[in-house]
C-alpha positions as CSV (number, residue, x, y, z in Angstrom):
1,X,-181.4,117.2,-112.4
2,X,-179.4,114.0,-111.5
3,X,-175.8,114.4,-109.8
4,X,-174.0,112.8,-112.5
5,X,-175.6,115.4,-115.0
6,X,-174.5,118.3,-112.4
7,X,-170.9,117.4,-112.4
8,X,-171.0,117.2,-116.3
9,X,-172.1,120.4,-116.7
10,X,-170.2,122.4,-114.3
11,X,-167.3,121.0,-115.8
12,X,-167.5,121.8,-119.6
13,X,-165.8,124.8,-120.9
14,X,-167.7,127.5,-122.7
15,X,-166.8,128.0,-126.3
16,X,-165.7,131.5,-125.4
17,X,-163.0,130.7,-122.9
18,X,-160.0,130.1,-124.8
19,X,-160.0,133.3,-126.9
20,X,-160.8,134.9,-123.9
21,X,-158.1,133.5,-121.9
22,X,-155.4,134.5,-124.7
23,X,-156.2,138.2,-125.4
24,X,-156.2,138.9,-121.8
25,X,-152.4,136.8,-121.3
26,X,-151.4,139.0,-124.3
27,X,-152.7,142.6,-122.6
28,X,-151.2,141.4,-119.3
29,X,-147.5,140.5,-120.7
30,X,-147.5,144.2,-122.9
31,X,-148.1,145.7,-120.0
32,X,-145.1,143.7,-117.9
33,X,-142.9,144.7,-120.5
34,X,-143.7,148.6,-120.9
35,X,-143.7,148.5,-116.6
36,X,-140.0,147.3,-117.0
37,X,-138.4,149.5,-119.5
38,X,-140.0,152.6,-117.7
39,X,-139.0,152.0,-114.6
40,X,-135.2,150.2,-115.5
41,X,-134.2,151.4,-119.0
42,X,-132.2,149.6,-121.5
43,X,-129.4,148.1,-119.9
44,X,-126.6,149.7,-121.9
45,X,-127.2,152.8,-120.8
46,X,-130.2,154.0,-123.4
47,X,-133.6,155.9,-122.1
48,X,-136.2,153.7,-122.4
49,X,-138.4,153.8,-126.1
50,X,-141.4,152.1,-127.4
51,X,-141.0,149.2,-129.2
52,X,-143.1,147.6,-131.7
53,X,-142.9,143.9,-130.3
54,X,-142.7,142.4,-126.7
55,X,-139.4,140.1,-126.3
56,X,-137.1,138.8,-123.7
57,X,-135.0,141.7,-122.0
58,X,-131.6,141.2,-123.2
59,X,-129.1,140.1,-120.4
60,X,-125.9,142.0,-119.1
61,X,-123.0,141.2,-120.5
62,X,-120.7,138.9,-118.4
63,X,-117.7,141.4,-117.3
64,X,-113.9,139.9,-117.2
65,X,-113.6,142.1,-113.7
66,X,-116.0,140.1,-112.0
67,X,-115.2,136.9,-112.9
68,X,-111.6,137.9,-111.5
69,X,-113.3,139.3,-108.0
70,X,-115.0,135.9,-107.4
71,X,-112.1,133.9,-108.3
72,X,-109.8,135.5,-105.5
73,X,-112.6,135.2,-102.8
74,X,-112.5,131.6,-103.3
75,X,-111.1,130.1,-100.2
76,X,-107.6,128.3,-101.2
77,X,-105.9,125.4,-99.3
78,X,-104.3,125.0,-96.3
79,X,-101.2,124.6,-97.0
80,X,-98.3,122.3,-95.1
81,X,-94.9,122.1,-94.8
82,X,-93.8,118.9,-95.4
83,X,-95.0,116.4,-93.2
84,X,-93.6,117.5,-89.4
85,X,-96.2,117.1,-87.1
86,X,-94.6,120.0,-85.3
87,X,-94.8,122.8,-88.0
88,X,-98.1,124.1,-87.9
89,X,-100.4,124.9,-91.0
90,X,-100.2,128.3,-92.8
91,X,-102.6,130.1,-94.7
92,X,-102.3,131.4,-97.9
93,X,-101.9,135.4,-97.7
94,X,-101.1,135.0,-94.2
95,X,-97.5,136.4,-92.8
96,X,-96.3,133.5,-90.3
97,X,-94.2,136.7,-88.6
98,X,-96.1,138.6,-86.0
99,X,-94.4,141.3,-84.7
100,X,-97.5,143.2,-82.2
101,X,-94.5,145.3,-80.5
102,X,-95.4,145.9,-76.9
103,X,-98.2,144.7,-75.5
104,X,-100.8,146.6,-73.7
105,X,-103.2,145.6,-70.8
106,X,-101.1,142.5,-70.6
107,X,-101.9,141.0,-67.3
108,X,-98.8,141.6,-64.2
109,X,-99.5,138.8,-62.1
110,X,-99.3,135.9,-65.2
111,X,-96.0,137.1,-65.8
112,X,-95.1,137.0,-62.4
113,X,-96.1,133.3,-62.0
114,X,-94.6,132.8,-65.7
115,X,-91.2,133.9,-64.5
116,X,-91.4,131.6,-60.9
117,X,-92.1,128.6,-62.9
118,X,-88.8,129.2,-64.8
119,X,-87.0,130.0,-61.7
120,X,-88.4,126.9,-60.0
121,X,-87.9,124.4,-63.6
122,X,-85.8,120.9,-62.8
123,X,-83.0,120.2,-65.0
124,X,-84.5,117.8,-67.9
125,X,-83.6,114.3,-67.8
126,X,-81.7,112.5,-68.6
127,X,-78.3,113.9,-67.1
128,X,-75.5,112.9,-68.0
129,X,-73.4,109.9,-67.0
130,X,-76.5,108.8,-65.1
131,X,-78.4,106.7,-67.4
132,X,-77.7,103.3,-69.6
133,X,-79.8,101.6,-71.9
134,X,-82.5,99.1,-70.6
135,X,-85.0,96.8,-72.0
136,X,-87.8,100.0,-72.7
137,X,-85.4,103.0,-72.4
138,X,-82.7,104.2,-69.9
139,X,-82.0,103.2,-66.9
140,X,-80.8,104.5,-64.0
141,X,-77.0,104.4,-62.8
142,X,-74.7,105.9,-60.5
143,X,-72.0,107.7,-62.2
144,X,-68.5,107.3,-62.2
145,X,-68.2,110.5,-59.8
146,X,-70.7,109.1,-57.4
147,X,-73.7,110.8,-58.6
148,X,-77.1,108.9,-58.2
149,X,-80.5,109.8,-59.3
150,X,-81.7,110.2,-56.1
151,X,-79.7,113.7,-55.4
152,X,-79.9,114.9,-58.7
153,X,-83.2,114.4,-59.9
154,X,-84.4,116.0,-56.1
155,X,-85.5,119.3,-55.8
156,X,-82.7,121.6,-53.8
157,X,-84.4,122.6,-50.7
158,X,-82.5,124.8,-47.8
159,X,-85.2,125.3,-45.5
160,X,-85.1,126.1,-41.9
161,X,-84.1,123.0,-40.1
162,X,-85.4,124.6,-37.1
163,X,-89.0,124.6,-38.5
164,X,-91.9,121.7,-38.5
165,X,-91.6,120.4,-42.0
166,X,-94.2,118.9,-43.9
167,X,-93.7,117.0,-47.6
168,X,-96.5,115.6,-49.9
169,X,-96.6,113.0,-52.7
170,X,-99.5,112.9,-54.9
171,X,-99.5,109.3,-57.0
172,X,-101.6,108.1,-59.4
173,X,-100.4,110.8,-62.5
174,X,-100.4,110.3,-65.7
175,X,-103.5,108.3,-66.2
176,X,-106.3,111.2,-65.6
177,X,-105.1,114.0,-67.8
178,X,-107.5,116.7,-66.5
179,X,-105.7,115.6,-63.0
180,X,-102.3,115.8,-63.8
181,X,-102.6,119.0,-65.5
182,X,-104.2,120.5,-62.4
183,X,-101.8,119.0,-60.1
184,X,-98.7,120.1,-62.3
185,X,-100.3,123.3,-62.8
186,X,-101.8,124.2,-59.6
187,X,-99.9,122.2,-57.0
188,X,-96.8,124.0,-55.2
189,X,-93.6,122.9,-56.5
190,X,-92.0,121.3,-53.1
191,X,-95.1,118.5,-53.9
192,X,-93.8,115.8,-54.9
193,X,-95.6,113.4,-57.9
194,X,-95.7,110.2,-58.3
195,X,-96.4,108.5,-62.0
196,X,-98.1,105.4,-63.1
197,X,-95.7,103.4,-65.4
198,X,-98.1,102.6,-67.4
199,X,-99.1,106.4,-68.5
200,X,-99.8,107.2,-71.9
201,X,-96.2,109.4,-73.0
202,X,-95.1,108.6,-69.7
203,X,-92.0,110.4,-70.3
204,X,-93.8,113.8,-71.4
205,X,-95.7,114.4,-68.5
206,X,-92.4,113.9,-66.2
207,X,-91.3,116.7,-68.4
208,X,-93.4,119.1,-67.6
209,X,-93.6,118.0,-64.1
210,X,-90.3,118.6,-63.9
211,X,-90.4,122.2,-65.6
212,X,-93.1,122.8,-62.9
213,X,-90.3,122.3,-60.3
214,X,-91.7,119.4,-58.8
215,X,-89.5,116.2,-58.2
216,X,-90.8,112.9,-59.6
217,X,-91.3,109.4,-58.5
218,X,-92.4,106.2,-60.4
219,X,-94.7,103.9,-59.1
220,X,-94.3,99.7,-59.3
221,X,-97.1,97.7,-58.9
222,X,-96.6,95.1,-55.6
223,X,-98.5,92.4,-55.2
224,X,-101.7,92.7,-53.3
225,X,-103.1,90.3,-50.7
226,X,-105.9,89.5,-53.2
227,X,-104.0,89.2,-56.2
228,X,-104.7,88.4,-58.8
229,X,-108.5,89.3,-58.1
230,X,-106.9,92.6,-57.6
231,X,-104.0,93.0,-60.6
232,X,-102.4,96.0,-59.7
233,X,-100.7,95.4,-63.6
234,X,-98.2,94.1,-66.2
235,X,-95.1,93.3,-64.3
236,X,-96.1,93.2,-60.5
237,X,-93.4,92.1,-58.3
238,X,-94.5,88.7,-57.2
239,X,-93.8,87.3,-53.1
240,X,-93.2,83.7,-55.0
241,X,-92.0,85.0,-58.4
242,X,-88.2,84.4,-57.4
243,X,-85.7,87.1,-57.1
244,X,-84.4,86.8,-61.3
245,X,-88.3,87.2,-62.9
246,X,-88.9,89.9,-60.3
247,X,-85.2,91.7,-61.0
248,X,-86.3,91.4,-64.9
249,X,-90.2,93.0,-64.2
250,X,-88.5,95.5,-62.2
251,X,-85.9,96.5,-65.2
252,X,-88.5,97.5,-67.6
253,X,-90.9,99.4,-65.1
254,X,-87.6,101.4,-64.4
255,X,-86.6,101.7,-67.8
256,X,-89.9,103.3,-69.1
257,X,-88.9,106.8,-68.2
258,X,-86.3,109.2,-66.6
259,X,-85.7,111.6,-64.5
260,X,-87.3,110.3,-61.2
261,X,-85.3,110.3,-58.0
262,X,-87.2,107.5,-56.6
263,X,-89.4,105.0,-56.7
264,X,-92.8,103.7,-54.5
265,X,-95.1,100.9,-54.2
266,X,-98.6,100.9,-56.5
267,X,-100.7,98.5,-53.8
268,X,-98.4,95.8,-52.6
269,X,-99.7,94.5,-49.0
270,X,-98.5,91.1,-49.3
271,X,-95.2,91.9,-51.3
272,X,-94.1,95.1,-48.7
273,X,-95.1,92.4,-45.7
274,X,-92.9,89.8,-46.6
275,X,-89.3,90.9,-45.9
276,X,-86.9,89.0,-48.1
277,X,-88.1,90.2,-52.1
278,X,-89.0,93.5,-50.7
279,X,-85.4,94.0,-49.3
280,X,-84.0,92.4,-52.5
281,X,-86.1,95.0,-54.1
282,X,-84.3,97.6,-52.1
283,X,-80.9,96.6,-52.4
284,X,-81.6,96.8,-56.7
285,X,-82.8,100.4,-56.2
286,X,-79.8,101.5,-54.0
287,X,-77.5,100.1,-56.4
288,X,-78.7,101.9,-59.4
289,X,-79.2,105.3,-57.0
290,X,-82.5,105.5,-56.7
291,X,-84.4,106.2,-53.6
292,X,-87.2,104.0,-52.1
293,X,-90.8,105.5,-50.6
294,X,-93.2,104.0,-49.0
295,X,-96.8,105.2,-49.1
296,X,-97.2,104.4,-45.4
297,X,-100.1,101.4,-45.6
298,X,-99.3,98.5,-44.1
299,X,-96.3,97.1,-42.0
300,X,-94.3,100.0,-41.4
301,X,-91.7,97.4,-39.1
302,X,-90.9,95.7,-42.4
303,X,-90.6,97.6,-44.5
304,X,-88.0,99.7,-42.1
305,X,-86.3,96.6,-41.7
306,X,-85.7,95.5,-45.4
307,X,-84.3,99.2,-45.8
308,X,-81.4,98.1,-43.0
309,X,-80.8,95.0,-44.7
310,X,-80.6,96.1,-47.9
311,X,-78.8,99.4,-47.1
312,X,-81.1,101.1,-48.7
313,X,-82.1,105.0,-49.2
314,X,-85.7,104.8,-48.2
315,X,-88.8,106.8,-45.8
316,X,-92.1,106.0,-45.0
317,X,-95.0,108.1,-45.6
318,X,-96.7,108.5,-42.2
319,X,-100.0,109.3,-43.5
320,X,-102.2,108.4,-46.2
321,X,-104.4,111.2,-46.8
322,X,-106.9,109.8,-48.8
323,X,-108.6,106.4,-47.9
324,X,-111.3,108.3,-47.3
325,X,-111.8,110.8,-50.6
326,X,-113.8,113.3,-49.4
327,X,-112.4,116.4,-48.6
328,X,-113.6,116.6,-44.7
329,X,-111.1,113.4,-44.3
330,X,-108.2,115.1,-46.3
331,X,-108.4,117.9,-44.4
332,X,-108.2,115.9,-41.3
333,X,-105.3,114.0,-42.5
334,X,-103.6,117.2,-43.4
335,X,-104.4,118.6,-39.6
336,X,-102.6,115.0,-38.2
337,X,-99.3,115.5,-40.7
338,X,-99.3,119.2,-39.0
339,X,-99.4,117.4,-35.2
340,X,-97.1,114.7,-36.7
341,X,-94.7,117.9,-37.7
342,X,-94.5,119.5,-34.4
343,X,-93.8,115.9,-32.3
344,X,-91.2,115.4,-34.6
345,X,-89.7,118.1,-36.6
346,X,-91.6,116.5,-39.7
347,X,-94.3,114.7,-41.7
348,X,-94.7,113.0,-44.7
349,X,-97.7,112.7,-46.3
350,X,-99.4,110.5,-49.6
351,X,-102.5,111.0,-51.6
352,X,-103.9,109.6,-55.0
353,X,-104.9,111.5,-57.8
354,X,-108.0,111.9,-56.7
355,X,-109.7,116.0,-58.0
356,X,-110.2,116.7,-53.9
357,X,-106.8,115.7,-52.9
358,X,-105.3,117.8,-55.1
359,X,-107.6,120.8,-54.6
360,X,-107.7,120.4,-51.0
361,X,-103.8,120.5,-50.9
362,X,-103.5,123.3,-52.5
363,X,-105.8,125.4,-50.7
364,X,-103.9,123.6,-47.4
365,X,-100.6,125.0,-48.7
366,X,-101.5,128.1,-49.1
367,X,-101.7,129.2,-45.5
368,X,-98.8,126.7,-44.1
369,X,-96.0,129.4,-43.7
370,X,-98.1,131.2,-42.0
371,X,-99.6,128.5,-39.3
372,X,-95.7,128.2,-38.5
373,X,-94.6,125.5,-41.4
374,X,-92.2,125.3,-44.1
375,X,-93.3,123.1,-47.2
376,X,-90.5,120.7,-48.1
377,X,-90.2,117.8,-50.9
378,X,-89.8,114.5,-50.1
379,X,-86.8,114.3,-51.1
380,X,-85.5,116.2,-48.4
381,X,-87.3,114.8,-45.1
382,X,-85.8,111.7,-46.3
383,X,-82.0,113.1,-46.4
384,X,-83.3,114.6,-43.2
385,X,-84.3,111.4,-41.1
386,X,-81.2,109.5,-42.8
387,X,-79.2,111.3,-41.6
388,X,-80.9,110.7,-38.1
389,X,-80.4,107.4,-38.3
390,X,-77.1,107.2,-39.1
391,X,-76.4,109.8,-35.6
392,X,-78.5,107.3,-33.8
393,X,-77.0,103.9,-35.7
394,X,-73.7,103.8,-35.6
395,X,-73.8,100.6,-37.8
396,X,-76.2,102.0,-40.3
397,X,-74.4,103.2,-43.5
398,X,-75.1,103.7,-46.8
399,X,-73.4,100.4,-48.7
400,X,-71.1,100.8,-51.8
401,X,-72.6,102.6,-54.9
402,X,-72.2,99.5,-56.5
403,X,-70.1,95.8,-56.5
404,X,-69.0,93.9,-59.5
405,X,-70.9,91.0,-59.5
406,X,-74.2,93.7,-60.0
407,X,-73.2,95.3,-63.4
408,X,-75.8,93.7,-65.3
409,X,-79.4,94.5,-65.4
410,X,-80.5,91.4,-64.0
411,X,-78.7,91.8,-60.7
C-alpha cells in the first residue's frame, strides 16, 4: 500500500458518522437541560417539571432596583469651585466640615515645637513706611521716623553680653528646595539665611523663613576674578561698569523681594578687592537702611575700609565654613568660630547650602549652651562690634539716613 493511498483512506468518513454524530449531540443536550431544571428550578419561583421539548432557559427579568444600585455606585466628578487655585476640590457626598472633637494620642512634643515656632515667627514683610516701589517690586527705605530695614527686619536678641557669642549665615537658599526646607525647618532660629535673587517665588520662601524666626539676607552677585568664565548671574556688579549701570543692576536685585535686613556678596573677589564701587555700593545700602555682610573671603582690609568711607552698617564673616564640604572640615570650622568666640567675645560664621553644612550645624547647635555659648543672629554681633567701633573711633559715625540729592533710585 502506497503513502498517498494511506493518507486517503485514513481520511474518508464512514457513511455512519454523521447520523451517529447527531443522535448522540441530541441525547447529550436533553440531558444538559433535565441537569438544569433539577438542580436550579424555574426562575420565577416554580418546582421544576418535565417538559416535552428542550429550549433556551428563559432569562431573569431586568429589575428597576438594580439598575438604580449600579447607577449610584458610579463614581461622579470631582467637582470645583470656580477657578481659585486655592480652594481645594470636593467630592460629591463628602462634608467639607470635619469636626473630630478632641484628639487622642496626638503627639506632646509636635505641639510643643508647633507653639515655639509661633512664638519665635518675624513680623511679615513688608512693614509699613519702609518700602517704595522699584523696578521688580519694593524697595527698601528708611522711614520718616528713622526706621531702616536693618533693625526691623532683625531678629530681637537680648543675650548675655558677658558670654562668647557665636552667629551663622547659611547662603545659597532658594535654589535647592529639599535644602531650604531642611534649613528653615531644622536650623535654629538665631541662624541667619541668606537667598539667591534669582530663586524661584523668591518672595515665598523669605516668608516662611521668616515665620521660622530666622532673619534674612539677599545675596548680589560681584564680580569674580575670572569673570565672565565664572558669571556669578544677571546683574553682577561690574569693577569697570561705572557707578549709574551698577546703581541700576543693584535696584532690581533689591527690589525682587522684602523683608531682608541686609544684604551680602554672591562671589565677588575682584569687585569686594577694589575699593571705590564696593564702597559706592555701601554708601547705596546705608542710605536705603540696609545692612551690609561680608562672607569673609578675600581682602578683609578693604572691605573694612569701604565700610568707613561709605559710613556704612556692615561685618565681616570671620570664617567660611565650607570650602571644604565635607563634614570633618565644617566641624573644624565650627571648633575655630568657638576659639574665635572666646579671644574675642564673638564669631561670625558663613556656609552654603550645601546638605552637610546644614546638618552639621544643627547637630553643632545643639550642645552650644552647654559648651559655655550663646547662639546669636547676625544681626546682632554686628550692632555689637559697631558699636565697638564707634567707643574706639571717635570719628566713626553712622552718616545721615539720607540726603536730597539721593531720593531717586538711581543714586
Amino acid at each position: 500500500m502506497t503513502t498517498a493511498s494511506y493518507r486517503r483512506q485514513t481520511s474518508e468518513a464512514s457513511p455512519f458518522r454523521g447520523p451517529l454524530l447527531a443522535g448522540g449531540g441530541t441525547a447529550v443536550l436533553f440531558a444538559l437541560g433535565i441537569a438544569a431544571i433539577a438542580l436550579f428550578g424555574d426562575p420565577d419561583g416554580r418546582p421544576p417539571i418535565g417538559r416535552a421539548g428542550l429550549g433556551p432557559a428563559p432569562e431573569p427579568p431586568l429589575r428597576a432596583e438594580v439598575t438604580e444600585v449600579e447607577s449610584a455606585r458610579r463614581p461622579q466628578p470631582v467637582q470645583f469651585e470656580g477657578d481659585d487655585p486655592d480652594i481645594e476640590p470636593s467630592l460629591p457626598g463628602i462634608e467639607d466640615v470635619f469636626d473630630p472633637g478632641p484628639l487622642a494620642g496626638s503627639d506632646p512634643g509636635q505641639a510643643e515645637i508647633d507653639h515655639a515656632r509661633a512664638a519665635n515667627a518675624l513680623p511679615a514683610a513688608p512693614l509699613a513706611g519702609l518700602t517704595e516701589p522699584g523696578p521688580s517690586g519694593p524697595l527698601p527705605i528708611i522711614g520718616v521716623d528713622g526706621s531702616r530695614a536693618s533693625q526691623a527686619y532683625a531678629r530681637p536678641w537680648h543675650g548675655d553680653p558677658n558670654t562668647p557669642a557665636i552667629a551663622i549665615v547659611v547662603g545659597g537658599m532658594g535654589l535647592n528646595r529639599a535644602v531650604t526646607e531642611a534649613a528653615i525647618e531644622n536650623l535654629p532660629p538665631e541662624v541667619a539665611l541668606s537667598f539667591a535673587p534669582y530663586a524661584n517665588d523668591l518672595q515665598g520662601w523669605v516668608d516662611r523663613a521668616r515665620a521660622a524666626g530666622h532673619e534674612v539676607l539677599i545675596e548680589i552677585p560681584m564680580e569674580p576674578y575670572d569673570y565672565p568664565n565664572n558669571d556669578p548671574g544677571p546683574h553682577t556688579l561690574l569693577v569697570d561698569a561705572g557707578a549709574t549701570e551698577n546703581a541700576r543692576r543693584l535696584t532690581w536685585l533689591m527690589s525682587q523681594t522684602t523683608g531682608y535686613f541686609a544684604v551680602t556678596n554672591y562671589l565677588g573677589a575682584r569687585f569686594t578687592s577694589t575699593e571705590n564701587p564696593l564702597a559706592d555700593t555701601m554708601r547705596r545700602l546705608e542710605r536705603r537702611g540696609v545692612a551690609f555682610l561680608h562672607d569673609g573671603s578675600g581682602r578683609r582690609a578693604t572691605v573694612e575700609a569701604a565700610g568707613r568711607a561709605a559710613g556704612a552698617h556692615w561685618g565681616i564673616a570671620d570664617r567660611v565654613l565650607d570650602e571644604d564640604p565635607s563634614p570633618r572640615s565644617i566641624d573644624e570650622r565650627l571648633l575655630m568660630l568657638e576659639a574665635l568666640a572666646i579671644q574675642n567675645g564673638s564669631a561670625i560664621g558663613a556656609g552654603f547650602a550645601y546638605p552637610a553644612t546644614v546638618d552639621q550645624v544643627e547637630s553643632w547647635a545643639a550642645g552650644l549652651e552647654a559648651r559655655g555659648y550663646v547662639l546669636a543672629p547676625p544681626s546682632a554681633i554686628m550692632n555689637r562690634r559697631a558699636a565697638q567701633r564707634a567707643a574706639d573711633e571717635p570719628s566713626y559715625r553712622i552718616p545721615p539716613a539720607r540726603s536730597e540729592e539721593d531720593s531717586g533710585d538711581g543714586h
